[in-house]
C-alpha positions as CSV (number, residue, x, y, z in Angstrom):
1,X,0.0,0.0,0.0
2,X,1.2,3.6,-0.2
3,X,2.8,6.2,1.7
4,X,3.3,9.9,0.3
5,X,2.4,7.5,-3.1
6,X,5.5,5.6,-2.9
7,X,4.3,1.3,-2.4
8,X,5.8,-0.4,1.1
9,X,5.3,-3.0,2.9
10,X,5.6,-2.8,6.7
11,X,8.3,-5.4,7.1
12,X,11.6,-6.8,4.5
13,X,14.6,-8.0,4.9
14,X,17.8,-6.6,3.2
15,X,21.6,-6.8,3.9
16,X,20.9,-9.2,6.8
17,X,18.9,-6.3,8.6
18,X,15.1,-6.4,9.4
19,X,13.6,-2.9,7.6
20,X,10.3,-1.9,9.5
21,X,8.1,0.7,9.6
22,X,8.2,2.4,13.3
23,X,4.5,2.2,14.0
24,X,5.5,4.0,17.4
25,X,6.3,7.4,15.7
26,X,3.0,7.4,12.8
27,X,1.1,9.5,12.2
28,X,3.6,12.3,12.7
29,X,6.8,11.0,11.7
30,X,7.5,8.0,9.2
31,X,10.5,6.1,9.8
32,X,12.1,3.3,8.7
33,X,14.2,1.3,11.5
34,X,16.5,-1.4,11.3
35,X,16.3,-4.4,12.9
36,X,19.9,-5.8,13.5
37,X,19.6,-8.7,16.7
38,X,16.9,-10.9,17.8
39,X,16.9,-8.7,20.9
40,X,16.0,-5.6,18.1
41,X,12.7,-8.0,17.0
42,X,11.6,-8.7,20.7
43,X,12.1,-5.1,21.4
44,X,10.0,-3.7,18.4
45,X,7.1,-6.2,19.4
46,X,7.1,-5.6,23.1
47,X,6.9,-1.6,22.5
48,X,4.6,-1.9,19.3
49,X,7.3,-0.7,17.1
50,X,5.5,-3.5,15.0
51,X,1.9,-4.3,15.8
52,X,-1.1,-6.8,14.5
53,X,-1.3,-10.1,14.8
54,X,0.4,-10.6,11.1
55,X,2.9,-8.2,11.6
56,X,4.2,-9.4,14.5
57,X,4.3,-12.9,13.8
58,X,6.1,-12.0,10.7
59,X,9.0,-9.7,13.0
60,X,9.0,-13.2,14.9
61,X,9.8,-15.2,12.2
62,X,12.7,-12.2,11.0
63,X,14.0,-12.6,14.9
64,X,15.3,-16.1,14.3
65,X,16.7,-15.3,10.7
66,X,18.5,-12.4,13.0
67,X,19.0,-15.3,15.9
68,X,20.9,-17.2,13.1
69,X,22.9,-14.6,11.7
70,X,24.3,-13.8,15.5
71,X,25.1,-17.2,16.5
72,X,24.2,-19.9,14.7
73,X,23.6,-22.4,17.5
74,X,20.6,-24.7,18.3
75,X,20.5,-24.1,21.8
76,X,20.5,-20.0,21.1
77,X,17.8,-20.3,18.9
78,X,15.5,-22.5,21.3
79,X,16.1,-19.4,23.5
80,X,15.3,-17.0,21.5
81,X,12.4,-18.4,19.7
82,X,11.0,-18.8,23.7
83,X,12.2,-15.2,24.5
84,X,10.3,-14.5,21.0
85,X,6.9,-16.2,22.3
86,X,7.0,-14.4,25.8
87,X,7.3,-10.7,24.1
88,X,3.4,-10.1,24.0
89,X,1.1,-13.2,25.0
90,X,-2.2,-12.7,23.3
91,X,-1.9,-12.2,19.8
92,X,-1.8,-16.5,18.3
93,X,0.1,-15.2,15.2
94,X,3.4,-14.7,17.1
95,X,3.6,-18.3,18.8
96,X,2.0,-19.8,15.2
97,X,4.7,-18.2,13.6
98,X,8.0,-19.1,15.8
99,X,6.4,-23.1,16.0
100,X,6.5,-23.3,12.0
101,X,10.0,-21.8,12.0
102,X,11.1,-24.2,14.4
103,X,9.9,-27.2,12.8
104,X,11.4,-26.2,9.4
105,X,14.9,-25.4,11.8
106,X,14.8,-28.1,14.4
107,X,18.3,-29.8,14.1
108,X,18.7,-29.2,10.7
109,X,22.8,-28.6,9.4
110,X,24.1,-24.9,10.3
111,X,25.3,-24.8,7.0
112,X,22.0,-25.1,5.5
113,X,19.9,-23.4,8.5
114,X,20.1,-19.6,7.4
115,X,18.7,-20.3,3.7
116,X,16.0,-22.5,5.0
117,X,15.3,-19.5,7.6
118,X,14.8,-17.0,5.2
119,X,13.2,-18.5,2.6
120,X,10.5,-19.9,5.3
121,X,10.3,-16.3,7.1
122,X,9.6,-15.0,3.3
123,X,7.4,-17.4,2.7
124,X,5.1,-16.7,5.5
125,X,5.1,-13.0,4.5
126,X,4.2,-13.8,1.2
127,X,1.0,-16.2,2.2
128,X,0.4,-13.2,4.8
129,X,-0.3,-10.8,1.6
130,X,-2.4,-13.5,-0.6
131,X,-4.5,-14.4,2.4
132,X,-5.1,-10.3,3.3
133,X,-6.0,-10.0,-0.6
134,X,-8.7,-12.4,-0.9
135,X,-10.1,-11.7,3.1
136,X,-10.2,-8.2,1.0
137,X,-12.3,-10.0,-2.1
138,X,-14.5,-12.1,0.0
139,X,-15.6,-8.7,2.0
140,X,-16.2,-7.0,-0.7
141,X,-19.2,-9.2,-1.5
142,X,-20.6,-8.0,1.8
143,X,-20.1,-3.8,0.5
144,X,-21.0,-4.6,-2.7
145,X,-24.7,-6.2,-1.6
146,X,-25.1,-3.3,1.2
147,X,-24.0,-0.4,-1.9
148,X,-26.3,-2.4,-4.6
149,X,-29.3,-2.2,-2.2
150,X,-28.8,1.5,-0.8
151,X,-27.2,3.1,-3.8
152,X,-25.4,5.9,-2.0
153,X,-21.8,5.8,0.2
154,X,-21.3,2.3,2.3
155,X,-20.2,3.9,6.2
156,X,-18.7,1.2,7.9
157,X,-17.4,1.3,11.2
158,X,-13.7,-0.3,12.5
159,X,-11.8,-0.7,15.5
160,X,-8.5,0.0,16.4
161,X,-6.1,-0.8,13.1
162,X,-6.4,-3.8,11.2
163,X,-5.4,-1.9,8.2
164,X,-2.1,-2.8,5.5
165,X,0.0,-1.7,8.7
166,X,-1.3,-4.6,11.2
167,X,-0.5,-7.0,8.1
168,X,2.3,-7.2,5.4
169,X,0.1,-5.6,2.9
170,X,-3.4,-4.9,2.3
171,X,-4.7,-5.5,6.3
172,X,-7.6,-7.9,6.9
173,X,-10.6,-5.4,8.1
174,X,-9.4,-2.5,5.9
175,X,-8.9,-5.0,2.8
176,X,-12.4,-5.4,1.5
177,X,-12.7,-1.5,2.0
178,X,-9.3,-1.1,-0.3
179,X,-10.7,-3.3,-2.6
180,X,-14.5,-1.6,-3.1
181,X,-11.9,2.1,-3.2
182,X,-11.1,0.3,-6.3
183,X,-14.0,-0.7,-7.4
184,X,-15.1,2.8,-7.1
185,X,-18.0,1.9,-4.6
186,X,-18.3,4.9,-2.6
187,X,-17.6,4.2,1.4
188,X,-17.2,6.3,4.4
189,X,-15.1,4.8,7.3
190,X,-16.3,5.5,10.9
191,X,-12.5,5.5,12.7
192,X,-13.1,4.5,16.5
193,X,-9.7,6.7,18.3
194,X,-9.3,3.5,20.0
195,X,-7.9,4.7,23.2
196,X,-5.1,4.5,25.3
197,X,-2.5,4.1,22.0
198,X,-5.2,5.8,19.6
199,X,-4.2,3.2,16.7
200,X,-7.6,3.9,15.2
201,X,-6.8,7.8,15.3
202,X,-2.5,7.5,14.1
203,X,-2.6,4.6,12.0
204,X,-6.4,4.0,10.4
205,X,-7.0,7.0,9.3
206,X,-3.7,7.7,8.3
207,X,-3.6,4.8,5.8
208,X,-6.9,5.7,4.9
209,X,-5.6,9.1,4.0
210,X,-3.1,8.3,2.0
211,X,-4.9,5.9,-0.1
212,X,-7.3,8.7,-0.3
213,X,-10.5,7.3,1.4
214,X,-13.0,9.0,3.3
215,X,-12.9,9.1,7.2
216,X,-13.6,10.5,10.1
217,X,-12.3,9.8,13.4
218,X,-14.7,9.1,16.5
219,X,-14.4,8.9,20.1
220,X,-14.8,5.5,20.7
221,X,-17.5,5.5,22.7
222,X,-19.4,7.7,19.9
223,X,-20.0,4.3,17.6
224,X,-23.3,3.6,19.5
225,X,-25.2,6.8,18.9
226,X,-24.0,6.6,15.2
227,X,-26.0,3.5,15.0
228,X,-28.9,4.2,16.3
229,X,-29.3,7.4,13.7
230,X,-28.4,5.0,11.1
231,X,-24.9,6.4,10.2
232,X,-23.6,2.7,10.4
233,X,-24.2,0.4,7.5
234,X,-21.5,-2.4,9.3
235,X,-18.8,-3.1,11.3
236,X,-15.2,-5.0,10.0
237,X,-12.3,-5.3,13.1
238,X,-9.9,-7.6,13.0
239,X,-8.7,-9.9,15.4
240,X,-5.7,-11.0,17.7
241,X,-6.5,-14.9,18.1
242,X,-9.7,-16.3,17.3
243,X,-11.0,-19.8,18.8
244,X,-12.6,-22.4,16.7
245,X,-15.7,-21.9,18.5
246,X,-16.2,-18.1,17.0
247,X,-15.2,-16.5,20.0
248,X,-13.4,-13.7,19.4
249,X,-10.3,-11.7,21.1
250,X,-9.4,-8.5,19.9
251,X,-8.3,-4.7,21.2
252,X,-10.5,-3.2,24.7
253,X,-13.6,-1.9,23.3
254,X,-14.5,-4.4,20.9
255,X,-17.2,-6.6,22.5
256,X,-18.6,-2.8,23.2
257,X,-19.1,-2.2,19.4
258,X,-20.4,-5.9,19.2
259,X,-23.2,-5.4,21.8
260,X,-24.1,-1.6,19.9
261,X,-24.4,-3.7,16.8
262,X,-26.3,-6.2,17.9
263,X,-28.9,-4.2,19.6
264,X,-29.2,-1.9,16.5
265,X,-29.4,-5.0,14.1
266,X,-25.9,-3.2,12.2
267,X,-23.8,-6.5,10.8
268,X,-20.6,-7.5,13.0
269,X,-18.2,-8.9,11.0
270,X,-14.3,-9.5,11.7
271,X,-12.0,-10.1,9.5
272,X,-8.9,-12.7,10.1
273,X,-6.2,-15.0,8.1
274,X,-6.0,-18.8,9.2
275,X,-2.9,-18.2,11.0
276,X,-4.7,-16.5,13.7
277,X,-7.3,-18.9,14.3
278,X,-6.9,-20.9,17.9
279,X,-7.5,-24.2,17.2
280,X,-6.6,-25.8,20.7
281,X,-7.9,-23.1,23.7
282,X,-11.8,-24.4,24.0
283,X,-12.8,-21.6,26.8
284,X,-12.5,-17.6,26.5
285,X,-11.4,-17.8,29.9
286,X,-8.0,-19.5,28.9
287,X,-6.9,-16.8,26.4
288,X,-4.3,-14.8,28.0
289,X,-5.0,-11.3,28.1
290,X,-1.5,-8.4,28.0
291,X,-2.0,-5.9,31.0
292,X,0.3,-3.3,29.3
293,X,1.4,-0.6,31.2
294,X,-0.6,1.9,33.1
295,X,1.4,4.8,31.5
296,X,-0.1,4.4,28.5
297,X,-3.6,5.6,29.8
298,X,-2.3,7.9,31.8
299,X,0.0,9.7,29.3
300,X,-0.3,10.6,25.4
301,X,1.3,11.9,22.5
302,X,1.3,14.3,20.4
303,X,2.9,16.9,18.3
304,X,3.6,20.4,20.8
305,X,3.5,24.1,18.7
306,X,7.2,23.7,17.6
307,X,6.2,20.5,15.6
308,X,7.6,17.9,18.2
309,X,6.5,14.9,20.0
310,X,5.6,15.3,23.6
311,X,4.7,13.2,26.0
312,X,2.6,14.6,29.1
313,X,0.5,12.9,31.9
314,X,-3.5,13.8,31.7
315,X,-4.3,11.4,34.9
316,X,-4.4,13.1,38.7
317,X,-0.8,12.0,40.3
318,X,-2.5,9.9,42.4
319,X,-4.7,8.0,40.7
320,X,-4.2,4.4,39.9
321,X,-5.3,2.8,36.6
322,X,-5.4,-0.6,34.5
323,X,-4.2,-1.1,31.2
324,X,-6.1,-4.5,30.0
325,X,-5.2,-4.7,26.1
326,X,-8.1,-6.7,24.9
327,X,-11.1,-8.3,25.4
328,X,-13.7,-11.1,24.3
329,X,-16.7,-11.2,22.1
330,X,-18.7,-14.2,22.0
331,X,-19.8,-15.2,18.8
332,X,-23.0,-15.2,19.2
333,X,-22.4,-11.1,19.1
334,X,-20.4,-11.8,15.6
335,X,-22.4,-12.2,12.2
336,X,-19.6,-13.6,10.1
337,X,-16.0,-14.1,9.7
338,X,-14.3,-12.9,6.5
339,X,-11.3,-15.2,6.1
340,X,-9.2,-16.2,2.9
341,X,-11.2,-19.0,2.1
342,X,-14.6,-17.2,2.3
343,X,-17.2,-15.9,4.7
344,X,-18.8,-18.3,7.3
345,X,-20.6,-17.9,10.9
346,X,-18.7,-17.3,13.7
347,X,-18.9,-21.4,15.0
348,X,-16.8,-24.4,14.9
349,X,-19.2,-25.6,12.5
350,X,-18.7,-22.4,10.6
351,X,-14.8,-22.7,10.8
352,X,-14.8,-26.7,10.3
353,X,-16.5,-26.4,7.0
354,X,-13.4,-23.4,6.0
355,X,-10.8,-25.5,6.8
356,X,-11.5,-29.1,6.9
C-alpha cells in the first residue's frame, strides 16, 4: 500500500537487517528502522514498534533469521524463539509463527539453516499478503450487496487498526474496504480513536488518507449513537486470536461495538487469516490477556506548537489505573467471519466447514 504515493510494505529484509516501519512514531513522523539482533525484534514487538497479529508474527519469524545470523547455534535459537513467544502473549500469530520456524529449523545442518530460515520467514510474509487480498475480495461481496441495495456511500465502522499496517500488505478489516476504493463503490469509514495508544486515530485514518479514502475519526465510545441514527451500514475489526468456537479476542472496546451492533441489528463482521485462528484453547477464559502498562492511559502523544513529540501525563498524580489490552466477544455477538477462504458464521461448524 502507499505512503506519500511511494508502495511499502511494513516489514523486509535486506543486507541481513530487518527494515520496518516504526509504527510508534506514525502519524507524525515515518521512519524506517532497522532491525539488526533478535533482541532488536523482541524489542520492536514488546513496545509496538511493529503491531497486528500478522505483523508481528512475521517480525517473529525475522527474529530467528537475526537469531541465526548472531550465532548460529541450536540451543540459542530454542532461547530466542522462547524469549520471541513471551514478548506479547495474546496475539496467536506470534507463537504460530515461531512453531512453523522451528519445525522447518529443528536440528537441521548450520550450514543449510540460514537459507531454509529465510526463505521460510519470506514465505510466511508472502502467504500473509495472498491471504489479506482475498479476506479483502471475500468482503467485498458484503459492501457490494449493502451499496447495490442503498445506492449511496457504504459507512462502515472499524476498531483499532487492522489496516495494511497490522499486516504485510493490504490489512484484513481495511482490505475489503481497499478493494470496493477500487471498485469505485463509494464508502465512508467510521475511525473508533481506540484509546489509550489511539491506533484507530494515528494509523487508520492515516492509511486511509493516504490511499485517499474518506474518514472520520470518532471517540470511541461515539460508535453507538451513530447507529442508532443509522450512520452505520457495518462493522469490519480484526482480530488478535480467534478460537474455533467463534469466540473472538481483539483490542479493549471491541465486544462494546459488538453489543451496539447487535442491539441496533448493524452487521458485525471480523476479518482474520488462518494463521490466527486458535485451534486448541476451548474456553475464553483461557486466552491470556496483556496488561500493558498503566502509562499508557495515563500519558499521550502528540505533536507540541514547535512540531515535536511530547509526551505529558492527563491522569491526577494519584490515581491508579489498568491497562487490559483486549477483550472477548462471543460469537453469538459476531455475524460472520471474513477469512481467505470465504465468509462463514462465527462457530466451529462455521470454521470446520473453512478449513476441513
Amino acid at each position: 500500500m502507499k505512503i506519500e504515493g511511494k508502495e511499502y510494505r511494513t516489514i523486509w529484509f535486506e543486507n541481513n537487517t530487518v527494515k520496518i516501519i516504526d509504527q510508534t512514531k506514525l502519524p507524525h513522523q515515518f521512519i524506517i528502522k532497522d532491525l539488526k539482533t533478535v533482541k532488536d525484534s523482541i524489542n520492536a514487538i514488546k513496545i509496538m514498534e511493529v503491531r497486528g497479529a500478522p505483523l508481528i508474527g512475521a517480525t517473529a519469524a525475522y527474529g530467528l533469521v537475526l537469531a541465526i545470523l548472531e550465532n548460529n547455534d541450536q540451543s540459542f535459537l530454542k532461547k530466542s524463539a522462547n524469549d520471541l513467544i513471551n514478548s506479547r502473549p495474546t496475539a496467536i500469530n506470534l507463537k504460530w509463527a515461531v512453531d512453523r520456524m522451528m519445525k522447518k529449523l529443528s536440528g537441521v545442518n548450520s550450514n543449510e539453516i540460514l537459507n531454509i530460515a529465510l526463505n521460510e520467514s519470506k514465505k510466511i510474509c508472502e502467504e500473509d499478503v495472498k491471504f489479506c487480498e482475498n479476506i479483502g475480495l471475500n468482503g467485498l461481496k458484503i459492501i457490494e450487496e449493502i451499496y447495490n441495495k442503498k445506492k449511496d456511500t457504504v459507512n462502515i465502522l472499524t476498531h483499532c487498526n487492522a489496516g495494511w499496517l497490522a499486516t504485510i500488505n493490504w490489512g484484513t478489516a481495511t482490505s475489503p474496504i481497499y478493494h470496493a476504493h477500487k471498485k469505485k463503490i463509494p464508502v465512508h469509514v467510521w475511525v473508533d480513536e481506540t484509546r489509550p495508544r489511539n491506533q484507530g486515530a494515528n494509523l487508520t485514518s492515516y492509511e486511509l488518507n493516504e490511499e485517499e479514502i474518506s474518514n472520520t475519526i470518532i471517540a470511541d465510545n461515539t460508535g453507538g449513537i451513530l447507529m442508532q441514527r443509522g450512520e452505520v451500514d457495518m462493522c469490519i475489526v480484526g482480530t488478535d486470536r480467534t478460537l474455533a468456537n467463534g469466540d473472538v479476542c481483539n483490542k479493549i472496546g471491541t465486544y462494546l461495538k459488538a453489543l451496539a451492533a447487535k442491539d441496533n441489528n448493524v452487521p458485525f463482521y471480523v476479518a482474520l487469516p488462518s494463521s490466527t485462528i486458535d485451534w486448541d484453547i476451548k474456553n475464553y477464559k483461557d486466552i491470556p490477556i496483556e496488561e500493558r502498562n498503566s502509562e499508557e492511559l495515563s500519558h499521550i502523544e502528540g505533536l507540541d506548537e514547535n512540531g515535536n513529540i511530547k509526551k505529558v501525563k492527563i491522569y491526577p498524580k494519584k490515581s491508579k489505573s489498568m491497562n487490559l489490552a483486549f477483550d472477548i466477544t462471543p460469537a453469538k455477538y459476531v455475524t460472520g467471519l471474513i477469512t481467505e477462504k470465504g465468509v462463514c458464521e462465527a462457530s466451529e461448524k462455521g470454521l470446520k466447514d473453512l478449513f476441513k
